[in-house]
N, C-alpha and C positions, 0 to 999 in steps of 0.2 A: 530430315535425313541425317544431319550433322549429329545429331544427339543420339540416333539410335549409332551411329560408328562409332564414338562418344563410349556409350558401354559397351558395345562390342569387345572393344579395346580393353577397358576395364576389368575383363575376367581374369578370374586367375585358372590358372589350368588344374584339374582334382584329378587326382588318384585312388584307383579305388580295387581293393583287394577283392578277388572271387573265390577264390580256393586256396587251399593250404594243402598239398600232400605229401603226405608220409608213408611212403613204401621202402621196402628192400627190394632188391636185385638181386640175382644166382652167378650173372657171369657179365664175363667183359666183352664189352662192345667191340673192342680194337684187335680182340683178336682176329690172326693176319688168314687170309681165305688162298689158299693154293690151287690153281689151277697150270694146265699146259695151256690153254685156249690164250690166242694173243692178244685177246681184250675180255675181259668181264664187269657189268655194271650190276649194278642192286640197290634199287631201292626200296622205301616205304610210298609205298600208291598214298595214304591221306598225308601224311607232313612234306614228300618230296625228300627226307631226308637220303644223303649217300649212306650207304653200309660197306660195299664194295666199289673200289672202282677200280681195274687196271687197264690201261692203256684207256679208255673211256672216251676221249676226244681223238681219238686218230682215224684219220677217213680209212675205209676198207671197203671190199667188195662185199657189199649184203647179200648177193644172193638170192634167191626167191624171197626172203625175207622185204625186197624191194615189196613184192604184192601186196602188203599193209597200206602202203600207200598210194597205190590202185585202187583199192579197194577204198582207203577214205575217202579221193575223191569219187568213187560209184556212192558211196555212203549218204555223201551230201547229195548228190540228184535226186536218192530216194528223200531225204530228209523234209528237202524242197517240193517234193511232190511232181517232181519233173517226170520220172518214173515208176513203176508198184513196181514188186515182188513180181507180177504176172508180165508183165511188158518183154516182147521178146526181140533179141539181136539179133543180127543178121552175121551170117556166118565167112567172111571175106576169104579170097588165096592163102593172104600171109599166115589165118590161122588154120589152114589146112593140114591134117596130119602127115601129108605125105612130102611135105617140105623137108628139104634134111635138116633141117634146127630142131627139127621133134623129135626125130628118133631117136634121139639117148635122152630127150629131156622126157620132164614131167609135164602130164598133158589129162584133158578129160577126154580127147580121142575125137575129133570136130574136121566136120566135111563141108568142104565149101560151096554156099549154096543153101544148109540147114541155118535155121534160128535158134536158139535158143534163151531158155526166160532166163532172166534176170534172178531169182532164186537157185536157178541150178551153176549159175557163171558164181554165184556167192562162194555157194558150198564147194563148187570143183576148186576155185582158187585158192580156198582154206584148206582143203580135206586131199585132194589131190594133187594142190599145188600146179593148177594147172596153165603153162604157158601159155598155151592158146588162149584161154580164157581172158590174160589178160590183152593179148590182142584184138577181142572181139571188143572188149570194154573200152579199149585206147580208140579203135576206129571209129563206134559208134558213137562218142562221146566228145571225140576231137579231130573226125576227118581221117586219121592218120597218127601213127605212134609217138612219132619226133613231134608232132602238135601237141598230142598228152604230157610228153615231158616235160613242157613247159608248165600246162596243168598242175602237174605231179611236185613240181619246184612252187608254183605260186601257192599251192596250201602248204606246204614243207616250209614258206616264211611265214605262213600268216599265223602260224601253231609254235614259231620259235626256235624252227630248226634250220638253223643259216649256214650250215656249213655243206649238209648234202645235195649233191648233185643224183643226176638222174639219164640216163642215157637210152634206157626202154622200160616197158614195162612190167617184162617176166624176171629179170633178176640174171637171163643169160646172159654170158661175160662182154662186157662193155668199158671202157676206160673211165667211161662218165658217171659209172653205176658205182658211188662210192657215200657211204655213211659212218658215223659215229654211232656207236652205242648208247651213247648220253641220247644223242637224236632218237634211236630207234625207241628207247622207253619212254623219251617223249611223246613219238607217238602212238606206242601203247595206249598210255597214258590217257592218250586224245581218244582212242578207238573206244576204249574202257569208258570211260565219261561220260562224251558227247551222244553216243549211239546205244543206250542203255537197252533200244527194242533189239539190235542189232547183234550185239555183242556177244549174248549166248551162242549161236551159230557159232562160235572159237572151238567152241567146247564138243562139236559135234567128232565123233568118232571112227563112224563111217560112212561114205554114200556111194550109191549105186548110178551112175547114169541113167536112166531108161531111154535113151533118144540114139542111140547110136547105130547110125548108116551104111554098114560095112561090115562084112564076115568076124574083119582083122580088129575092127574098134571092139566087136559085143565081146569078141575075146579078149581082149587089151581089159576094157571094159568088168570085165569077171573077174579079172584076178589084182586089177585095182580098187580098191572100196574104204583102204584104212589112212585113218589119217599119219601125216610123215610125223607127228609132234606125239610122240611115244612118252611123252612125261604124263599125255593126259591118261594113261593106262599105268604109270606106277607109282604117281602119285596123289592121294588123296586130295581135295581143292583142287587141284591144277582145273584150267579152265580156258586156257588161251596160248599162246595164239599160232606163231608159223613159225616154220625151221627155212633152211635156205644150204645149199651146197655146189659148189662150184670144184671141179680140179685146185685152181689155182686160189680159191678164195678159204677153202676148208668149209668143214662143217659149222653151221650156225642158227642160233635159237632165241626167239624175242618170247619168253613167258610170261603167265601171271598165276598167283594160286591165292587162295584166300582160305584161310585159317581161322579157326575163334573170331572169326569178324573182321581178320585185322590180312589186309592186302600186300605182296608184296610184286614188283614188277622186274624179272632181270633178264640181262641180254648176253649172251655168250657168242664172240665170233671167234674163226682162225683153229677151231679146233681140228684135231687131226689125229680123231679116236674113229672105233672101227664101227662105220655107220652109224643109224639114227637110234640106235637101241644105249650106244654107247655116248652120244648126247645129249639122248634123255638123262643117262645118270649122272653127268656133269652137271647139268642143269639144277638136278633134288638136290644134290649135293650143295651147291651155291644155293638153294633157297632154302633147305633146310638149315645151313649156318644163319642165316637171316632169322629164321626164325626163334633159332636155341639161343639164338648170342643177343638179342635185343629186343626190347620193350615198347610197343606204340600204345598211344593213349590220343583218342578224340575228344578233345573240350568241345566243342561246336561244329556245326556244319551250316552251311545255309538255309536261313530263314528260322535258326534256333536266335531265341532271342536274350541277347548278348546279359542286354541291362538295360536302363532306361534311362534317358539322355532330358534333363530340361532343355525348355525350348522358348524364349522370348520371342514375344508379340507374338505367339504362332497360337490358331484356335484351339489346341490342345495343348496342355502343360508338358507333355512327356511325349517324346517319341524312343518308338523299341528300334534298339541297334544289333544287326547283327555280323554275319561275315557269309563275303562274296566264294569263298572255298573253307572247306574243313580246316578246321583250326587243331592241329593235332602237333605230336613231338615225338619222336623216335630217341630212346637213350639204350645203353647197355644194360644187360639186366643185372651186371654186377653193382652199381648203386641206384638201377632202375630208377622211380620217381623221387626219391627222397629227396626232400627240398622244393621239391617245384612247387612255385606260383602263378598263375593267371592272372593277369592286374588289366582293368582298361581305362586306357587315359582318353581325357577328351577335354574342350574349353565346356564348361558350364556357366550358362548355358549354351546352346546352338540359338542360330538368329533365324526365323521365319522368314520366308516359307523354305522349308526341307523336299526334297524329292525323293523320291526311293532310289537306292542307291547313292544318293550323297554321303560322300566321308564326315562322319561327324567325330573320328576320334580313332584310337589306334587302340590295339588288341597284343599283351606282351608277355609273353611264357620267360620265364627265370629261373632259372636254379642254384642256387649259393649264392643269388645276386647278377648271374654271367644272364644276358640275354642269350635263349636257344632258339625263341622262334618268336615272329612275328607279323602280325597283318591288319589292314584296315578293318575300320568299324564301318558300316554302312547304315542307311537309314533303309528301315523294314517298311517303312511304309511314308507316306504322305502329311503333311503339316501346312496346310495354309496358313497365311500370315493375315492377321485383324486387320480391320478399318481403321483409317487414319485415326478418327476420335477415339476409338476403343486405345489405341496407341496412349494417345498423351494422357486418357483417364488411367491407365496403367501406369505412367511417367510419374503422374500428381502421387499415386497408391504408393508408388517405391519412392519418392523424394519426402515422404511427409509421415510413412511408415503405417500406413493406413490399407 
């Protein structure tokens, strides 16, 4: 054992060039994005990089915008198999429409006493933004609202986002109901990702109830159908996800649109333009600049395989290395790629046995020399380590050059 830590030790670390690119750019990155909204974020979905950020970490009222993360945790019961698509709730008092918290809000128009599936609580929450809905999910799922929001906080850290608080689960005004914009495109981000079956439903349009118990809901009911996120009607790609508006909180928009392939995720809060038609055009606005002003390029995603890593004592000479998230870079398009390199560094060899998912070496984007981005090398696959004798007849091959 002392002799294989022996060379372990002994390696030297290699460097090794992937690519070389030479592009131009049209414009600049840094140019400055104006809004009236008293936060804006923007990012790139595969590098993570910022574009825009104002105000970006300052807690605020989200608004319905809260319901994203209602909806993750519903997300995960289905993911888990806990509930289908067809599984139906039970309709409590508090989400009754005839409670006065509903009548100025947004609602799918729910009597207490009816059920409804789990597919129609999705789309009412997205598409109608509907408050009760999330009531029906909070009680069903954790007894009671104030027990969801503890729910609602322990994914909100398990995903990264430490600063949001939660106080219910429709987004109506609460002291406790406060987020960042950096958070909310975090969990975009997560929504986008993680629930890839799930996700299209952002994108849906309009929906009709069909289940409604009451003269006043089938009316209610008729003349609600569209969804509040008017960006996904004027702009092309758009595809996600929910708006939120409070008196006190302003108008507010968590999107995502995808273009040539290439994804962008921004969040507008605090705006205080003239309804939802006029947030939608805040919104194209901040991602169209995204779009004109800067360049994303994918080297890898996971399971693309990186390079190939030697591997001592292991029963294969080579194991493929890749990366645990896309391996991508956002610049301006004014000297867009020109310069950059891909380099992956690592010890050669790696020591047997490898697991999947072991860091075998680090993964580095450059431009002019400056590090832009960077991430682990992981192992793609498995490497057992030889039998002791196979060991030292290897030892005898490499000390005598044989």
């Amino acid at each position: 054992m002392a002799f294989d830590i022996a060379i372990i030790r002994t390696m030297k670390k290699k460097l090794f060039t992937l690519f070389l690119l030479l592009a131009c750019g049209v414009a600049n990155a840094a140019d400055e994005f104006k809004t009236k909204a008293k936060s804006a974020f923007l990012i790139d979905y595969d590098s993570g990089a910022e574009i825009v950020a104002k105000n970006a970490d300052t807690l605020m009222p989200p608004s319905s915008m809260i319901k994203l993360m209602t909806l993750a945790v519903l997300f995960d019961e289905l993911k888990a198999g806990n509930i289908t698509m067809d599984t139906r709730f039970p309709v409590g008092e508090n989400a009754d429409y005839n409670r006065p918290e509903w009548y100025p809000a947004s609602k799918i128009c729910l009597v207490a006493g009816q059920t409804i599936s789990v597919r129609d609580l999705i789309l009412g929450l997205i598409v109608l933004s509907g408050g009760d809905a999330s009531v029906v999910v909070a009680e069903k799922l954790a007894g009671n609202e104030a027990a969801f929001t503890q729910l609602m906080e322990k994914k909100a850290r398990s995903i990264g986002m430490n600063q949001s608080t939660f106080g219910n689960a429709s987004g109506l005004p609460n002291p406790n109901n406060l987020m960042t914009s950096r958070e909310l495109a975090t969990l975009a981000v997560h929504l986008i990702g993680d629930y890839p079956e799930l996700y299209p439903m952002f994108a849906t349009k309009r929906f009709e109830f069909k289940e409604h118990k009451t003269d006043w809901c089938r009316e209610w009911g008729r003349t609600h159908t569209v969804n509040y996120n008017k960006l996904l009607f004027i702009m092309p790609g758009a595809d996600g996800l929910k708006t939120g508006h409070t008196n006190g909180g302003g108008y507010g928009m968590v999107a995502s649109a995808k273009i040539g392939g290439r994804r962008l995720v921004g969040v507008i809060n605090g705006f205080n333009g003239k309804g939802h038609d006029a947030l939608a055009g805040e919104m194209k606005k901040l991602m169209n600049h995204g779009f004109s002003t800067t360049v994303g390029k994918v080297f890898f995603r996971p399971g693309d395989i990186v390079t190939k890593v030697p591997v001592w004592y292991g029963k294969t000479d080579y194991v493929d290395a890749t990366v645990t998230q896309p391996f991508a870079v956002t610049l301006g398009k004014e000297k867009g790629l020109k310069g950059v390199r891909v380099l992956a560094r690592f010890n050669e060899p790696v020591a047997a046995p490898v697991a999947v998912g072991d860091n075998i070496g680090e993964l580095i984007a450059e431009q002019d020399g400056k590090i832009i981005a960077r991430a682990p090398l992981v192992a793609n696959e498995r490497v057992k380590k030889i039998q002791f004798i196979r060991r030292i007849i290897k030892n005898i091959r490499v000390i005598f050059g044989i």
